[in-house]
N, C-alpha and C positions, 0 to 999 in steps of 0.2 A: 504493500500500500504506500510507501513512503514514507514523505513527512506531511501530516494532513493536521491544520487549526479549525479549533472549534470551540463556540461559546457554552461556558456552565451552563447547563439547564437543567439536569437531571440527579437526583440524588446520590448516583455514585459518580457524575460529572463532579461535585462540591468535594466526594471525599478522594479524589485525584487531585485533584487544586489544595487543598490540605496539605493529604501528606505526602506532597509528591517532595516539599524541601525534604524530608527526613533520607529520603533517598538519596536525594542528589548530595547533601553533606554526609553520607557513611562515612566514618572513620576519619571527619573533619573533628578534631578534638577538640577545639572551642569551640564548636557550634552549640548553639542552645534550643533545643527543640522549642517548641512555643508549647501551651498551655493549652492541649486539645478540646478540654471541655469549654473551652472561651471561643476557639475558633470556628467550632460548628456554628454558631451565632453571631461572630463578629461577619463573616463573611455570607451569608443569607439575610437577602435583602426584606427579608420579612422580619428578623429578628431583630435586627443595627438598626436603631432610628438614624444611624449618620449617614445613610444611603437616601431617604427621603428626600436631601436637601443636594443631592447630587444626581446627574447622568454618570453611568456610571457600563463599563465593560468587560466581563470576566474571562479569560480565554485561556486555553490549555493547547501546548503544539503536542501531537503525537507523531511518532517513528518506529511506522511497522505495528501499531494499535496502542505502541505502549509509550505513556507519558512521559515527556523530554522536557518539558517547557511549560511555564505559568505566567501571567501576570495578569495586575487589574489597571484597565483604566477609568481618571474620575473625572469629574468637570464640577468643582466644587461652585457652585451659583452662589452661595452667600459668604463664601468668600471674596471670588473676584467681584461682588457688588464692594463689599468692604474695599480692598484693596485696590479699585478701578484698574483690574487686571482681567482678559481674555484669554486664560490660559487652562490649560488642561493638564492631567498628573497620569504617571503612570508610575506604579507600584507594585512593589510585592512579587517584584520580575526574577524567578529562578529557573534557572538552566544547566546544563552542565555545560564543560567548557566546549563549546558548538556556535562558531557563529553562522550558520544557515536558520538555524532555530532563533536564536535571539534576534536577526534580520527580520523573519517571519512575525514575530511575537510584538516589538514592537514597531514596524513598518505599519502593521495594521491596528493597532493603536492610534497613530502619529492619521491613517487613514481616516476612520473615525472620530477623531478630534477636529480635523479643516472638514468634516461633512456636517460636522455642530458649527463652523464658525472659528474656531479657535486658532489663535496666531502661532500661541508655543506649545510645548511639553517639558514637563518638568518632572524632575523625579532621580530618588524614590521618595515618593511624599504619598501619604496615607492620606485620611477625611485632616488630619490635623497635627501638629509636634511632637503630640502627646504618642501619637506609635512612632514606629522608627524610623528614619527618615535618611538619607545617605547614603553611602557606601563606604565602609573601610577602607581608606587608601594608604595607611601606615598602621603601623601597631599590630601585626597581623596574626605576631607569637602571642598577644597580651590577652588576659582575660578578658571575656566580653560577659556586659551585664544585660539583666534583664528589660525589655524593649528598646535596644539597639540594635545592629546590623549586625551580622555575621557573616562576608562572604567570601569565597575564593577572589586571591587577585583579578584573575582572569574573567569574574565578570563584569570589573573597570573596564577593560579594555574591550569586551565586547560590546560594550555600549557608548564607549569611543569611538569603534569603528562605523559605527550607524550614525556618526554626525554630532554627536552628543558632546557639548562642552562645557567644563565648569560652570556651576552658576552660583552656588551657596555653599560656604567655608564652616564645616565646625567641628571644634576638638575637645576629648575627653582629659581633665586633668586627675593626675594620681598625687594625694596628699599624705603625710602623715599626721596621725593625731597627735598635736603636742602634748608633750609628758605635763606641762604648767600651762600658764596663761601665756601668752605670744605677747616679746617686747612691745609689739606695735600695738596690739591693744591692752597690754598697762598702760599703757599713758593716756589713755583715756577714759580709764574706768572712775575716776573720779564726776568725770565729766557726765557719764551714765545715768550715777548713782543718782544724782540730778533727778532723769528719769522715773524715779519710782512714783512720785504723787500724781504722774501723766499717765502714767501706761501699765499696766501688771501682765505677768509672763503666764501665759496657761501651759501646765505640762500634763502628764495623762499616766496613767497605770493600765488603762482595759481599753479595748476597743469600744467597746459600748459607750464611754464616754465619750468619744469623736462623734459621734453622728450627729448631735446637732449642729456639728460645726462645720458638715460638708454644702451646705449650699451657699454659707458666709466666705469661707475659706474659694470657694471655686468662684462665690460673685467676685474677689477681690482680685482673680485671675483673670479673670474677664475685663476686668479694668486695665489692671497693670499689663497685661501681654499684648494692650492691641497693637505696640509696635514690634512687635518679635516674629518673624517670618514663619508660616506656617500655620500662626495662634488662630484659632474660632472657637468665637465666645458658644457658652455653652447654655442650653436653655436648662429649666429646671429637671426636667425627664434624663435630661442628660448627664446632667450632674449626680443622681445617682445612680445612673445607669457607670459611670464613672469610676465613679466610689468602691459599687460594687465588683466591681473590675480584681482590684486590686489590692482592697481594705482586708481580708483575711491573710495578705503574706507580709502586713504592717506591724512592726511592733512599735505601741504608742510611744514610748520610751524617746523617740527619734521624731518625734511629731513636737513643734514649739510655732504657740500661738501668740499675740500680744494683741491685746482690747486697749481698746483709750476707755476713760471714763465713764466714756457712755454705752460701754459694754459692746463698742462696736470692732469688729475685727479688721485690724489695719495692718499686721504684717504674717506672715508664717514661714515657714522650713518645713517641708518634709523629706526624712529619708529612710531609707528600711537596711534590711541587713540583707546584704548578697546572698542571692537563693540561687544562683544558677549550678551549682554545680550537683544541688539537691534536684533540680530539674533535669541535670544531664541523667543524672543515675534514673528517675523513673521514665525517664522518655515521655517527659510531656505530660504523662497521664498522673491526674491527681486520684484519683482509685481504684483499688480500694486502699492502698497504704500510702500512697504516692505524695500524699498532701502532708503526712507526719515527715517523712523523708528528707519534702523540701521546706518546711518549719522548722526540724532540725539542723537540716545544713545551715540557716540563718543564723541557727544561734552557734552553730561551731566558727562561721566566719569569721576572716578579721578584717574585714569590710562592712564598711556601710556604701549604699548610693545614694546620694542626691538628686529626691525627684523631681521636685517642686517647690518653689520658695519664690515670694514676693514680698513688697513693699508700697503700698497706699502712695501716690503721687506723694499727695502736702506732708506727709511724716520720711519723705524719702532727707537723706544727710543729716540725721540727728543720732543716729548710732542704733537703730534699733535692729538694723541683721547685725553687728555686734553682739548685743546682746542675746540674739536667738544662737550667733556661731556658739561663743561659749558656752552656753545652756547647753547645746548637742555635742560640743567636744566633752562636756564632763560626763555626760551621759554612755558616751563611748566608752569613754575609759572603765567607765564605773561597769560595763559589761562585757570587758574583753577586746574592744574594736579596737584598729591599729592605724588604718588607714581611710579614709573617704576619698569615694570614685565622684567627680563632677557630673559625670553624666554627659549629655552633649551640650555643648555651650555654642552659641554661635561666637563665631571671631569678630564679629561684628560689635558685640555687645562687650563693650572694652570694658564698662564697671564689673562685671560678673566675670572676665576673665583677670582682671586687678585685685579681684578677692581673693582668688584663688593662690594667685602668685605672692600674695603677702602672706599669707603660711606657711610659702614654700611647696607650692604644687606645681607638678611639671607636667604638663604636655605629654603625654606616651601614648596617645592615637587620638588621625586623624580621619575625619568624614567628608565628604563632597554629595552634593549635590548637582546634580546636569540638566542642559538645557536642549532642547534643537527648534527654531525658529521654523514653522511650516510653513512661513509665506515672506 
């Protein structure tokens, strides 16, 4: 038969498109399976409310019946209303090292995109930041955390070869948790202390205690990210749709919230404890044991990752992520953690990479984002 493309439609079309990465990375040892019980429904457009708000294209290349090739294309409409951009995304593009396949896969993508109208494609970019977005183009030995990339070199370069060129820079920094308080902020802790009759720190013991604070915490996201590439504000269904995502692999410990007076929430930190390697051992699957496994690897780690952390515009330069950094470096320590991963930061967002490097955080992988103009 060839090589023949064909769009999802069919229930065991969704579980080819699934696990077809697990295939293609065999015996890639950073690879991170994904989180199978999440993916049935992240990618079924009857279950993801973030399809509603997009066109959107699913397609799988076969070779000889058997799957070679995946990727989604999206046309996110309330973003480029947002951003006064015409642009279309293609994501979640896995192949093996073949470029006749990844030609196929997204050629007709890039097809589908100018028969909507669309000028570019971009990618890899999901409905929003918050999944993974990029491609590893350094760092290749280095641990990869959960909802990042993981891919072979080779399929940089396959997606170069279809025309595709730089578009969006960002890199992961690796920190160590100070053993005391960091020179650079003693000298200002006086100046903090100030702080206290303005703003009180919320910290957490249980999960259950967060919940009322995911639609404050995510409106305040909404606010602060609309200049951050990627960012879409999130409606209320969404946000715990969200939540729920991700809120059972959280230990509250690494969650710091700060109210003003009026009990209103103006900054946070979130991070959790590296779970991926608790993820490699079950293969994705959270049961029936799968979920103890990778709850445990969290707490063997000596990582944490940085998932999400803001700052209220009018309280932005008065010291208050100060205050939430050291709150979560003592908490680290007070649990074994050694190191904090940044996560993906864009290059672009120089305060959020100035934080980092005042710790003493370095650079050890980088991401790219590509473009190709279709008209």
């Amino acid at each position: 038969m060839g090589l023949t493309i064909r769009e999802v439609i069919s229930g065991k079309d969704l579980r080819d498109f699934v696990k077809l990465s697990a295939k293609i990375h065999t015996g890639h040892s950073n690879w991170i399976p994904p989180i199978y019980m999440d993916e049935w429904s992240f990618f079924n457009p009857r279950k993801n409310r973030s399809f509603k708000s997009c066109d959107h294209i699913r397609l799988l290349a076969y070779r000889d019946n058997i799957p070679v090739g995946r990727i989604m294309g999206l046309v996110s409409h309330r973003y480029n209303e947002i951003k006064d951009e015409n642009n279309a995304r293609f994501s979640y593009l896995e192949t093996y090292n073949d470029q006749e396949v990844a030609h196929l896969l997204l050629s007709e993508v890039e097809r589908w995109a100018a028969a909507l109208g669309k000028d570019k494609v971009v990618g890899p970019l999901g409905f929003s930041d918050k999944e993974p977005q990029g491609y590893l183009t350094e760092g290749f030995d280095e641990q990869i955390v959960l909802a990042a990339n993981c891919n072979y070199p080779y399929q940089v370069d396959l997606v170069k070869n279809e025309g595709y060129a730089p578009e969006i820079n960002l890199v992961s920094y690796l920190a160590e948790i100070p053993a005391t308080t960091p020179a650079v902020y003693q000298r200002i802790i006086p100046r903090l202390e100030q702080l206290n009759s303005e703003f009180r720190v919320i910290e957490f013991t249980t999960l259950l205690q967060l919940r009322r604070y995911i639609r404050p915490v995510l409106s305040l996201t909404n606010r602060a990210f609309r200049q951050i590439y990627g960012a879409l504000p999130y409606d209320e269904r969404e946000m715990d749709d969200f939540a729920n995502r991700f809120i059972i692999f959280l230990n509250p410990r690494f969650i710091k919230i700060i109210e003003n007076m009026k009990r209103e929430v103006v900054a946070y930190v979130v991070a959790m404890p590296d779970i991926s390697r608790g993820l490699q051992k079950c293969k994705g699957y959270l049961l029936p044991f799968g979920l103890l496994t990778v709850l445990r690897s969290g707490r063997k780690s000596d990582r944490i990752v940085s998932l999400l952390g803001a700052v209220d515009e009018p309280y932005r330069g008065r010291g208050l992520d100060v205050i939430m950094g050291l709150k979560m470096f003592d908490s680290a320590r007070k649990t074994g953690k050694k190191y904090i991963d940044s996560h993906l930061v864009l290059v672009s967002n120089t305060a959020m990479c100035a934080e980092y490097e005042r710790i003493g955080g370095k650079i050890y992988k980088r991401y790219q984002l590509f473009s190709k103009n279709l008209r």
